[in-house]
C-alpha positions in Angstrom: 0.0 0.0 0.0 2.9 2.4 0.8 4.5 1.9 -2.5 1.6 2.4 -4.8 1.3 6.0 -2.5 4.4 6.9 -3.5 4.2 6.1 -6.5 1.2 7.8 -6.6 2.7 11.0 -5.4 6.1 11.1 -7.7 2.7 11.1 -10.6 1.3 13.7 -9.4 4.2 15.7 -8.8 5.6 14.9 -12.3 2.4 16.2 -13.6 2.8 19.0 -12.2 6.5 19.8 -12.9 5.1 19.0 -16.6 2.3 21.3 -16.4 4.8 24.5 -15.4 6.9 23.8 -17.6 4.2 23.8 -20.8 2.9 27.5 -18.8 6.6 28.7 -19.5 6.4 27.7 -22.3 3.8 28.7 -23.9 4.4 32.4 -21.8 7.6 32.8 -24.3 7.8 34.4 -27.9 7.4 32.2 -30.9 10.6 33.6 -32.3 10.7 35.9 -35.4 9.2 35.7 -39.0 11.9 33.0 -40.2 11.7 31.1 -37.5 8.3 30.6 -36.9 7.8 29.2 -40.5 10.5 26.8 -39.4 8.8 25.5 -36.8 6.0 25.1 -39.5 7.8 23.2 -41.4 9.4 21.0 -39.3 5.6 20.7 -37.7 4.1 19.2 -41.1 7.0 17.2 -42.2 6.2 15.1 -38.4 2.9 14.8 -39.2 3.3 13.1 -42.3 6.4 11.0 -40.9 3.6 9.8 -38.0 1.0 8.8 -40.3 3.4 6.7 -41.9 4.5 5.1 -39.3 0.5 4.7 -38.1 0.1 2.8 -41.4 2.9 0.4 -41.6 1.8 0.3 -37.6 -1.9 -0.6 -38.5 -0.6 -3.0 -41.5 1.6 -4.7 -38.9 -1.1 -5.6 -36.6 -3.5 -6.7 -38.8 -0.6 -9.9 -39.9 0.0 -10.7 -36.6 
């Protein structure tokens, strides 16, 4: 019972720690003109790298 407490609390605390860090963040500048369409960029070219893997992913399953 006292581990599953624990382990309960380093959770909560981590969720925490994770949801300051995303206010920081999110409180900072987006960076100038140039870079902001780098981020877009680099934003689309993971999306369609993650919906390949989702299909070879989906194809995989189905076989086994």
């Amino acid at each position: 019972m006292a581990y599953e407490l624990i382990l309960l609390g380093i959770g909560i605390i981590g969720l925490r720690f994770a949801f300051l860090v995303s206010l920081n963040l999110k409180k900072k500048s987006s960076g100038n003109e140039k870079m902001t369409e780098l981020s877009k960029i680099i934003k689309h070219g993971a999306k369609a790298y993650l919906i390949k893997q989702y299909k070879i992913l989906a194809v995989v399953t189905v076989v086994v």
